[in-house]
CHARMM internal coordinates of N, CA and C (Angstrom, degrees):
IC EDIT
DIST 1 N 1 CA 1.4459
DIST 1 CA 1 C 1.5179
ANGL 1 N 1 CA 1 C 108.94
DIST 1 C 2 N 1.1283
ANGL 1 CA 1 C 2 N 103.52
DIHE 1 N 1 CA 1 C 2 N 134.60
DIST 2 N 2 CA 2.0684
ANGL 1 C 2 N 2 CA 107.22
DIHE 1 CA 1 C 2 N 2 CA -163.79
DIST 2 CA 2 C 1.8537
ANGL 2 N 2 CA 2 C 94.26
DIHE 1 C 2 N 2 CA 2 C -91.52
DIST 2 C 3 N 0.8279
ANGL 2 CA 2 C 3 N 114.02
DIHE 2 N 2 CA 2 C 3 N 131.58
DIST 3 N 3 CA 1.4584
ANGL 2 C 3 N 3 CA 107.54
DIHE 2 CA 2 C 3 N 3 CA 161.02
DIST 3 CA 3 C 1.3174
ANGL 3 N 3 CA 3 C 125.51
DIHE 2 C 3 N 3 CA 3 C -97.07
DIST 3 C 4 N 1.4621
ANGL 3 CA 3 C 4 N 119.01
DIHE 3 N 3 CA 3 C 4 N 150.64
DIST 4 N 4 CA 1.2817
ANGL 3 C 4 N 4 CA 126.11
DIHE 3 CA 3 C 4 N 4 CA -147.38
DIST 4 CA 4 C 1.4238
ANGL 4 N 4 CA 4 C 92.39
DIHE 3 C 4 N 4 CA 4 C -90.68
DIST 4 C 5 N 1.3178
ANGL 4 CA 4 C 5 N 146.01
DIHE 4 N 4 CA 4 C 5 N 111.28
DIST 5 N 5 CA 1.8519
ANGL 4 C 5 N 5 CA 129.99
DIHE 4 CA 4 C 5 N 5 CA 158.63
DIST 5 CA 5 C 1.4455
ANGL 5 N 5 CA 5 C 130.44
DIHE 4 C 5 N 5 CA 5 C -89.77
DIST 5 C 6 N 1.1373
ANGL 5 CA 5 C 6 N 68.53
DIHE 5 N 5 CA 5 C 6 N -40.45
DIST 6 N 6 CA 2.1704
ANGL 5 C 6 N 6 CA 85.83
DIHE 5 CA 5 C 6 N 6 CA 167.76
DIST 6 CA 6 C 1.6254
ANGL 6 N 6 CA 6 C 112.30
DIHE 5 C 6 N 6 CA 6 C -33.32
DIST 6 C 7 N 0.9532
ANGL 6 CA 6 C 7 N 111.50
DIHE 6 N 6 CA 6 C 7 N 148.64
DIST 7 N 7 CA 1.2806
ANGL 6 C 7 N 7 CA 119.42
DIHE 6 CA 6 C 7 N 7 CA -149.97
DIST 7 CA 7 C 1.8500
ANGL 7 N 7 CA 7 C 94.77
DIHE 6 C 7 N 7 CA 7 C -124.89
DIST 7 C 8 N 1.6698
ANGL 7 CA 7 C 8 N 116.12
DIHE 7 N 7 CA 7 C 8 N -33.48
DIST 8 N 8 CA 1.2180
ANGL 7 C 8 N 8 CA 103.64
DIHE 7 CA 7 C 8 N 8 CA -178.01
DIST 8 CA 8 C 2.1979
ANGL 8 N 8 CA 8 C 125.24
DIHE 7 C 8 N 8 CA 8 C -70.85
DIST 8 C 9 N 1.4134
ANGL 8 CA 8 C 9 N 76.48
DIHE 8 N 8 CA 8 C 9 N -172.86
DIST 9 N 9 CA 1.8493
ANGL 8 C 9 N 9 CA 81.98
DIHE 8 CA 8 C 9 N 9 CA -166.16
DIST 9 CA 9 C 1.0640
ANGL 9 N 9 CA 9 C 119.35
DIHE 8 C 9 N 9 CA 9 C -117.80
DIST 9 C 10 N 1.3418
ANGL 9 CA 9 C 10 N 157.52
DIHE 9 N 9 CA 9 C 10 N 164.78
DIST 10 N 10 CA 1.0759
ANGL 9 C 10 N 10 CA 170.48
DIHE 9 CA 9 C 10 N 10 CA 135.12
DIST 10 CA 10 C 1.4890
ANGL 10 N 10 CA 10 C 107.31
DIHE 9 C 10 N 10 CA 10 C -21.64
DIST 10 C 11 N 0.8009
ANGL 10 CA 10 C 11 N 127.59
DIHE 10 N 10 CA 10 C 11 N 99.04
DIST 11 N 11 CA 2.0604
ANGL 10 C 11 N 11 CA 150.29
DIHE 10 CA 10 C 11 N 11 CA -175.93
DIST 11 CA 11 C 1.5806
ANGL 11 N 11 CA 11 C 96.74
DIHE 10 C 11 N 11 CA 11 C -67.89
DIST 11 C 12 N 1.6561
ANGL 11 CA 11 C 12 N 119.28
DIHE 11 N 11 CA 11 C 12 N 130.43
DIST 12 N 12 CA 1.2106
ANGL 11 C 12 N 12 CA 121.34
DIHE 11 CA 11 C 12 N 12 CA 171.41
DIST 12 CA 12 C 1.7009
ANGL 12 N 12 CA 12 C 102.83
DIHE 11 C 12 N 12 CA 12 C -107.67
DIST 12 C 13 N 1.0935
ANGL 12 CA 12 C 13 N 122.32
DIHE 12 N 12 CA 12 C 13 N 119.54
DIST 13 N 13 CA 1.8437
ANGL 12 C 13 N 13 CA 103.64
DIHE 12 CA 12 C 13 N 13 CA 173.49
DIST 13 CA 13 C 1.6613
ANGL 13 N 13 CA 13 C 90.74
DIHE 12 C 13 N 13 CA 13 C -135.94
DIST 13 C 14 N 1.7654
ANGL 13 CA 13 C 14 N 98.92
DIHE 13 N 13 CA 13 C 14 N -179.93
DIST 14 N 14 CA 1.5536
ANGL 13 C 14 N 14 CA 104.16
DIHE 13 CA 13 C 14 N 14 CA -161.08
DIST 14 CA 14 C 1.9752
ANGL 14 N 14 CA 14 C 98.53
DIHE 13 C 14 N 14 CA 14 C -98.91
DIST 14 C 15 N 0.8244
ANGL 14 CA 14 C 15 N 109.14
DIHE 14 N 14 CA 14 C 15 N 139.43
DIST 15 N 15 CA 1.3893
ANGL 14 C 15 N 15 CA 124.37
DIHE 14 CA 14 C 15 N 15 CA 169.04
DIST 15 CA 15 C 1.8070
ANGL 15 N 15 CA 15 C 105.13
DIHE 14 C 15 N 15 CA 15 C -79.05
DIST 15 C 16 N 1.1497
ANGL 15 CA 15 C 16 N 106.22
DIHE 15 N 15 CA 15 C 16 N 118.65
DIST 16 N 16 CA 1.6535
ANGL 15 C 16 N 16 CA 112.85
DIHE 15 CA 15 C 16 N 16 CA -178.37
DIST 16 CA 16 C 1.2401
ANGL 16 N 16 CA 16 C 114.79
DIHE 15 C 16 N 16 CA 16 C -136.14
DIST 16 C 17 N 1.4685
ANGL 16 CA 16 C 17 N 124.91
DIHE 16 N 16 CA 16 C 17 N 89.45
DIST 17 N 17 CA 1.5421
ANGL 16 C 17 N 17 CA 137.90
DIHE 16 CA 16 C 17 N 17 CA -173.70
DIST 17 CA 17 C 1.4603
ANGL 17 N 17 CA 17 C 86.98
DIHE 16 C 17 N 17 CA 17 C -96.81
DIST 17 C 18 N 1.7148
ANGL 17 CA 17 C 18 N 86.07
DIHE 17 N 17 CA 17 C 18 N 177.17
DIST 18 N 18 CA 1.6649
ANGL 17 C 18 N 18 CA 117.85
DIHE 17 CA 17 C 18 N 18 CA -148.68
DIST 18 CA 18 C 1.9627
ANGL 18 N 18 CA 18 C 95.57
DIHE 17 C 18 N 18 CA 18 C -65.19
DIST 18 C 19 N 1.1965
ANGL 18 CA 18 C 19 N 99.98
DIHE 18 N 18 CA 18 C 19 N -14.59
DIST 19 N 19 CA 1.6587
ANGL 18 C 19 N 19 CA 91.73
DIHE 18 CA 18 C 19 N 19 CA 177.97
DIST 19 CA 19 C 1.3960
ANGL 19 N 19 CA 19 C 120.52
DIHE 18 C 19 N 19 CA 19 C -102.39
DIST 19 C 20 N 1.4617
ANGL 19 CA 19 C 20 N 122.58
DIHE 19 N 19 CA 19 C 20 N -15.44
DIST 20 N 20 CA 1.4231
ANGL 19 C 20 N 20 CA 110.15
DIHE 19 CA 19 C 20 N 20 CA 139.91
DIST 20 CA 20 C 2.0811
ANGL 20 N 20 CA 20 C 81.95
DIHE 19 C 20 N 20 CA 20 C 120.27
DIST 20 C 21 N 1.1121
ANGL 20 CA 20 C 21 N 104.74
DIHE 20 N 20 CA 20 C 21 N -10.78
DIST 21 N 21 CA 1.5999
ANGL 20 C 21 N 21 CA 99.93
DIHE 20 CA 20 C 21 N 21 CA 170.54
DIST 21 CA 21 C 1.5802
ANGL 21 N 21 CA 21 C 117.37
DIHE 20 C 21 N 21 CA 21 C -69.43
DIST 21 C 22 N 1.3145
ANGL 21 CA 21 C 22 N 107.60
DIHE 21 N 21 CA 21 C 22 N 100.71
DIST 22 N 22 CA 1.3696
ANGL 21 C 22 N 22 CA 136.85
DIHE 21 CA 21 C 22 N 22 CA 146.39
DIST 22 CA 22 C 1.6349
ANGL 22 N 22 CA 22 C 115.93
DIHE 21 C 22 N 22 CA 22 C -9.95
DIST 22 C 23 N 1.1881
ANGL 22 CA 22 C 23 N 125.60
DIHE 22 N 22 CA 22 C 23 N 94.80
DIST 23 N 23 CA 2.0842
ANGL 22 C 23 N 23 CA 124.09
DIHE 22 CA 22 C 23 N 23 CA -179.63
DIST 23 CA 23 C 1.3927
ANGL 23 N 23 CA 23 C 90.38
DIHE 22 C 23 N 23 CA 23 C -141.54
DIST 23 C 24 N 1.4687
ANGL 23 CA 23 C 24 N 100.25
DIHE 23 N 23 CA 23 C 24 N 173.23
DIST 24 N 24 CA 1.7155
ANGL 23 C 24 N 24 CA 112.90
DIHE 23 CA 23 C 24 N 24 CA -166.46
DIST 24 CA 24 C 1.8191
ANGL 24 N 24 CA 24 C 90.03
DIHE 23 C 24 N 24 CA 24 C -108.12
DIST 24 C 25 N 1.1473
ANGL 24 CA 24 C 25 N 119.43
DIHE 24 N 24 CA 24 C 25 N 150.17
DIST 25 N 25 CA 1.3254
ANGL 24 C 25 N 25 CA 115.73
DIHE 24 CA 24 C 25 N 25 CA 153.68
DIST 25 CA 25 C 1.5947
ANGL 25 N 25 CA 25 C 105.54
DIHE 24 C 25 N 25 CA 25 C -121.31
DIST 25 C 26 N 0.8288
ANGL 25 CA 25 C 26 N 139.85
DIHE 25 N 25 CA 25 C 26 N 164.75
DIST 26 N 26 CA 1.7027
ANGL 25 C 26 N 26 CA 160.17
DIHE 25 CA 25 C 26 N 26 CA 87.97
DIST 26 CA 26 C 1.6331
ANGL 26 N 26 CA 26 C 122.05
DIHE 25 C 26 N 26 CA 26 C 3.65
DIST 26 C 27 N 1.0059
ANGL 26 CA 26 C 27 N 126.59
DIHE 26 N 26 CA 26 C 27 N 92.89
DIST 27 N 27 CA 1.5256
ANGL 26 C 27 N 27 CA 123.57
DIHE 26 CA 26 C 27 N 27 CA 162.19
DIST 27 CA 27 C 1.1652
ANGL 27 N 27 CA 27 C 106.82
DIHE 26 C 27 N 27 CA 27 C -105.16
DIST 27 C 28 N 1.9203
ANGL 27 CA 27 C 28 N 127.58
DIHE 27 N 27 CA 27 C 28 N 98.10
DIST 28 N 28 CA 1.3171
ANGL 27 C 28 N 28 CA 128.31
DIHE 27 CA 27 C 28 N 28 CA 166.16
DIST 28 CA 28 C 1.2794
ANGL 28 N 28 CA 28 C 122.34
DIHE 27 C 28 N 28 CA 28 C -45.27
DIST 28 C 29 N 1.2064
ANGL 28 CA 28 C 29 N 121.15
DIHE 28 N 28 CA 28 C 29 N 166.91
DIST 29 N 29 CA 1.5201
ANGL 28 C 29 N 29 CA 123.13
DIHE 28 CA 28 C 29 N 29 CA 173.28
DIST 29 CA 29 C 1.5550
ANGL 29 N 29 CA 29 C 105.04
DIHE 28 C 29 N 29 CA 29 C -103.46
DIST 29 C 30 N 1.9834
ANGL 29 CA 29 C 30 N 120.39
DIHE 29 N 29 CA 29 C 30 N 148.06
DIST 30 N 30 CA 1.2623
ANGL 29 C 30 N 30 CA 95.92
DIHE 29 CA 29 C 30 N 30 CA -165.62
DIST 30 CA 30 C 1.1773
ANGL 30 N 30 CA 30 C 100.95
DIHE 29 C 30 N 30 CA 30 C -119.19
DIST 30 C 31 N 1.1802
ANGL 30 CA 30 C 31 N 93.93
DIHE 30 N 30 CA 30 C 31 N 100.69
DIST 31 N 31 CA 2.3562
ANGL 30 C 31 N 31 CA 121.98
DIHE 30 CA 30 C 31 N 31 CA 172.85
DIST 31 CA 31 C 1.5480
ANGL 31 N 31 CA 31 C 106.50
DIHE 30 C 31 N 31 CA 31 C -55.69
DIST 31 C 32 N 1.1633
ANGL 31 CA 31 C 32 N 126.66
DIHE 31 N 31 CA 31 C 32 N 129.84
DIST 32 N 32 CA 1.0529
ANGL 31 C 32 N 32 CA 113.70
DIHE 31 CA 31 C 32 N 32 CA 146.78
DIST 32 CA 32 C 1.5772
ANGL 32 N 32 CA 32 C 123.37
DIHE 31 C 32 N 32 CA 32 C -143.52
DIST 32 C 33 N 1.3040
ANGL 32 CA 32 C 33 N 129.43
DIHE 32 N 32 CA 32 C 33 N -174.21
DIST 33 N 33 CA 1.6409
ANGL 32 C 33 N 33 CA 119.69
DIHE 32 CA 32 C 33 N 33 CA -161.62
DIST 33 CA 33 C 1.7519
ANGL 33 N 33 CA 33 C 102.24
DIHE 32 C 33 N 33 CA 33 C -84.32
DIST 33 C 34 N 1.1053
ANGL 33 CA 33 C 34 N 110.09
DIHE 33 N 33 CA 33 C 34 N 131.53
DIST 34 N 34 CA 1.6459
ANGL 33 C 34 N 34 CA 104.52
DIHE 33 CA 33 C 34 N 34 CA 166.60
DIST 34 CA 34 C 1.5074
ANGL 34 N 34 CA 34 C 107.53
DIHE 33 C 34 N 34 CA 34 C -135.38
DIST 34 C 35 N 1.2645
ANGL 34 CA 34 C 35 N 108.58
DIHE 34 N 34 CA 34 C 35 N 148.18
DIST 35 N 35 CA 1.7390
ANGL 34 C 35 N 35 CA 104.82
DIHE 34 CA 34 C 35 N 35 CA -170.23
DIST 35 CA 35 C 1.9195
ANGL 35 N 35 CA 35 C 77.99
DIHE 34 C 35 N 35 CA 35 C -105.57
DIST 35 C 36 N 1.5010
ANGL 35 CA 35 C 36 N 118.32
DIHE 35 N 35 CA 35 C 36 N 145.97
DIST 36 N 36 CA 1.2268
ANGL 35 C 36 N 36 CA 119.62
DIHE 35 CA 35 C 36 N 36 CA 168.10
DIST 36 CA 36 C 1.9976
ANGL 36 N 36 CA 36 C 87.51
DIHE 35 C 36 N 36 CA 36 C -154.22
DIST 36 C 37 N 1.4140
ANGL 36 CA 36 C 37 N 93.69
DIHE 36 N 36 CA 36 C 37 N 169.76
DIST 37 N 37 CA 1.4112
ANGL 36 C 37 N 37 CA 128.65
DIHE 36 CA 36 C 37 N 37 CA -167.07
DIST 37 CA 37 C 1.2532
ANGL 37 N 37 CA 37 C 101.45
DIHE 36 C 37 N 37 CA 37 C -96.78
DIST 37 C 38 N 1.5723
ANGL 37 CA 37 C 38 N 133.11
DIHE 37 N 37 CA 37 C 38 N 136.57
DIST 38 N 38 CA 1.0898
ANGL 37 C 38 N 38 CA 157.55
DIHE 37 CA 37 C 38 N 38 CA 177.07
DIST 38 CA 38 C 1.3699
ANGL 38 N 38 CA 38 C 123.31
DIHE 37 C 38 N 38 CA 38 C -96.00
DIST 38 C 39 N 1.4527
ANGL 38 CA 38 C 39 N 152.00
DIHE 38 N 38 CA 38 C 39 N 168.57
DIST 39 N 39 CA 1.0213
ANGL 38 C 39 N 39 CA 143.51
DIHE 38 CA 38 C 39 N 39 CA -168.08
DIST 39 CA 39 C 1.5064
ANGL 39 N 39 CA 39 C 110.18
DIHE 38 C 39 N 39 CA 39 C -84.97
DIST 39 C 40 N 1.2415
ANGL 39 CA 39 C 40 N 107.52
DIHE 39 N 39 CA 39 C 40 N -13.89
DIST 40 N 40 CA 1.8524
ANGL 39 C 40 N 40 CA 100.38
DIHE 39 CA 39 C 40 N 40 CA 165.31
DIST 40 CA 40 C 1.7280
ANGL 40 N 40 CA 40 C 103.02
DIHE 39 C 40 N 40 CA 40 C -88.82
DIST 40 C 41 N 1.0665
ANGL 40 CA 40 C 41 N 109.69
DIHE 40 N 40 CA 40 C 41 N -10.68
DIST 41 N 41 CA 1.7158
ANGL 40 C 41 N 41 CA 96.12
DIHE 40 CA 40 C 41 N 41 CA 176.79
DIST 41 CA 41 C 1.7127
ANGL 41 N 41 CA 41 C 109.07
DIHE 40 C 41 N 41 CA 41 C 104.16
DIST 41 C 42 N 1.6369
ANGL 41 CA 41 C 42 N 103.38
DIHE 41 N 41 CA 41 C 42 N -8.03
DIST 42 N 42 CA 1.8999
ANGL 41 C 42 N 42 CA 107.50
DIHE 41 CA 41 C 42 N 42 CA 155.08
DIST 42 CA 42 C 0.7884
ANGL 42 N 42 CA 42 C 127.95
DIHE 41 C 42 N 42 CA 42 C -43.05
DIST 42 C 43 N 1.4037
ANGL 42 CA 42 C 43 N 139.21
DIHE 42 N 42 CA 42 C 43 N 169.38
DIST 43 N 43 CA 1.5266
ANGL 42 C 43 N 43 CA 134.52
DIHE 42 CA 42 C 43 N 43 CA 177.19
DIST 43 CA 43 C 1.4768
ANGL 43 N 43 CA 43 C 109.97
DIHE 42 C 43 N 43 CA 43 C -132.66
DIST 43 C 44 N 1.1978
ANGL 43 CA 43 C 44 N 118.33
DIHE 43 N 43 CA 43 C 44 N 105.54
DIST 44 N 44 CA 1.8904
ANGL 43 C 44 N 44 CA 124.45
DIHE 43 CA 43 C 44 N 44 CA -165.13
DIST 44 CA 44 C 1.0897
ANGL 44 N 44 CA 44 C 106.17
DIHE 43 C 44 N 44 CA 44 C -124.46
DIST 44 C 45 N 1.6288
ANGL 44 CA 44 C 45 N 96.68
DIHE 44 N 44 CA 44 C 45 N 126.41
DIST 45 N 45 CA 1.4334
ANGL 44 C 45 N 45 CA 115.11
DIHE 44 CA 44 C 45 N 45 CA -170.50
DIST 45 CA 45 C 2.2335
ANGL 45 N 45 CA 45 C 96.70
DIHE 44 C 45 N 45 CA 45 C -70.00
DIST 45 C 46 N 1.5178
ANGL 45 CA 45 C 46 N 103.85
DIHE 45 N 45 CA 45 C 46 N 138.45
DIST 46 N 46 CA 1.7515
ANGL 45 C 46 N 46 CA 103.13
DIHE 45 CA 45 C 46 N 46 CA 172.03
DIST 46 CA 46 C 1.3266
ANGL 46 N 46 CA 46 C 89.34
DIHE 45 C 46 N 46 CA 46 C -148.88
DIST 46 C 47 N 1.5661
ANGL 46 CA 46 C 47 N 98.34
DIHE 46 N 46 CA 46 C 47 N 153.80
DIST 47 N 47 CA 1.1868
ANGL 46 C 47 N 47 CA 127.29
DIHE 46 CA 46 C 47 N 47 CA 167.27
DIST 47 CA 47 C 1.9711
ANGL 47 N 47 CA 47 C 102.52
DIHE 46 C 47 N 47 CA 47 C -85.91
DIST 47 C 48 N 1.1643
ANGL 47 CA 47 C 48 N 105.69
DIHE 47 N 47 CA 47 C 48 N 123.95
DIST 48 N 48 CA 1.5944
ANGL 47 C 48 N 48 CA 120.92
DIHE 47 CA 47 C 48 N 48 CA 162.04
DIST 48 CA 48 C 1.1535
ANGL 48 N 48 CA 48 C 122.08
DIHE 47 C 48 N 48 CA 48 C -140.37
DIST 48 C 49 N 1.4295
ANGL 48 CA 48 C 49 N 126.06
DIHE 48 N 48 CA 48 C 49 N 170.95
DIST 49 N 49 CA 1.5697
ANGL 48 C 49 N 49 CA 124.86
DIHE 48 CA 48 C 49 N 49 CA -160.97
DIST 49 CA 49 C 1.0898
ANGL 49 N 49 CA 49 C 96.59
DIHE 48 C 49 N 49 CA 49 C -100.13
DIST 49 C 50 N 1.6627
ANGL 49 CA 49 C 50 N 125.46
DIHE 49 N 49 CA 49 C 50 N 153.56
DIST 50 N 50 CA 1.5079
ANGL 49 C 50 N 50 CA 115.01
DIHE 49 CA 49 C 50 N 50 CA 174.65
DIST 50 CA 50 C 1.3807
ANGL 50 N 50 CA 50 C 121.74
DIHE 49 C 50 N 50 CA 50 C -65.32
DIST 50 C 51 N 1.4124
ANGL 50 CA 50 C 51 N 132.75
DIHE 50 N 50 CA 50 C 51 N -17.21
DIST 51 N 51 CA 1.2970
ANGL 50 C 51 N 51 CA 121.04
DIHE 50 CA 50 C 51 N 51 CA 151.02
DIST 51 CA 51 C 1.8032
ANGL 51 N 51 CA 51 C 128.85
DIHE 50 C 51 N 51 CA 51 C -47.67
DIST 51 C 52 N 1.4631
ANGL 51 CA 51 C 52 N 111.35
DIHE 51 N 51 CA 51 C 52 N -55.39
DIST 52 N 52 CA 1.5434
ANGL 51 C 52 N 52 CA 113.96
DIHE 51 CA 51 C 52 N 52 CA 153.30
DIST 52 CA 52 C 1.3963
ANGL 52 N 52 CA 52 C 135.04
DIHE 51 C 52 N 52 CA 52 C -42.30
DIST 52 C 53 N 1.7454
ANGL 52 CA 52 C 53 N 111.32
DIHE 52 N 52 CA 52 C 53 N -34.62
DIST 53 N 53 CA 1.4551
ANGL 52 C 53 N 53 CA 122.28
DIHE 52 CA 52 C 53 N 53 CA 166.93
DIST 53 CA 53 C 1.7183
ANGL 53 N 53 CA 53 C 105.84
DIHE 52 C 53 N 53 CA 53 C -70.35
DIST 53 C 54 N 1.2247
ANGL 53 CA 53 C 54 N 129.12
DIHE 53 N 53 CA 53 C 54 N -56.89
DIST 54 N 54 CA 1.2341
ANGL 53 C 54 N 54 CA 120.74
DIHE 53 CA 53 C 54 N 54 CA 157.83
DIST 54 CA 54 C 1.1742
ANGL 54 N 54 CA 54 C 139.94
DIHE 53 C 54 N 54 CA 54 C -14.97
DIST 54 C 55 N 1.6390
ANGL 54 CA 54 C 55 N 104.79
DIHE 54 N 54 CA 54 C 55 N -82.81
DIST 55 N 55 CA 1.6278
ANGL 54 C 55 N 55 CA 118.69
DIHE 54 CA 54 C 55 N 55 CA 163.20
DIST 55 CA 55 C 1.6442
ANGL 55 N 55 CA 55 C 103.58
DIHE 54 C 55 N 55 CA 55 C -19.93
DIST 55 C 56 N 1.6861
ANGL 55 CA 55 C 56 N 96.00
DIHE 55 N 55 CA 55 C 56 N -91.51
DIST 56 N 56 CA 1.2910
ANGL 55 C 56 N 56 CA 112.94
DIHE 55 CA 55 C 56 N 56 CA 177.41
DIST 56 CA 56 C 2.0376
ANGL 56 N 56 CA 56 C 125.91
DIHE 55 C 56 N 56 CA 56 C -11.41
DIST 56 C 57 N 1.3653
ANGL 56 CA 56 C 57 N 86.96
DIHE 56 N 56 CA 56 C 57 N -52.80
DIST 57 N 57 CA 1.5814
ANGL 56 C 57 N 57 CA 90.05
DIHE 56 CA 56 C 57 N 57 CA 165.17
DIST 57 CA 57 C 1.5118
ANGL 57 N 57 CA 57 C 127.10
DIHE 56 C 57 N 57 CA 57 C -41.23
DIST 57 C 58 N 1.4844
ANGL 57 CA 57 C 58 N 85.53
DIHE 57 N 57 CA 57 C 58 N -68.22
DIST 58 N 58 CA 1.5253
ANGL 57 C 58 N 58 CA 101.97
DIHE 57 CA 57 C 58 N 58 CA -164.31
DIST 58 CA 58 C 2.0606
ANGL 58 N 58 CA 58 C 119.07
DIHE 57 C 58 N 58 CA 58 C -83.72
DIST 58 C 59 N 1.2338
ANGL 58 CA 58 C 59 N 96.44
DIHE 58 N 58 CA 58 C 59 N 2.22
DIST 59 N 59 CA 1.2343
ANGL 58 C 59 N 59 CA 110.52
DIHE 58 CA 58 C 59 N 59 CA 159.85
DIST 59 CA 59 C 1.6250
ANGL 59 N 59 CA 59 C 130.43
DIHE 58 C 59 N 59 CA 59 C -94.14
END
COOR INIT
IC SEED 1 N 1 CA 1 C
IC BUILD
């Protein structure tokens, strides 16, 4: 079971088609599975955003 750490949220923005009517959409956040290493040297499956998988890289 991956655990979720990510900390971000579910994004509300306005949907604005060609007629100008005002709706809410949803912009998910995009989680995905990464197995990473822990300070004993375990390997635990987490959910992080691909910005966090990034970082993570290059650090």
């Amino acid at each position: 079971m991956a655990k979720n750490i990510s900390s971000k949220k579910t994004n509300y923005a306005n949907n604005r088609p060609n007629c100008l009517k005002v709706t809410k959409k949803a912009q998910k956040v995009n989680l995905q599975k990464v197995k990473v290493k822990d300070e004993k040297g375990n390997v635990v499956s987490v959910r992080l955003s691909a910005r966090e998988i990034r970082s993570l890289k290059n650090a």
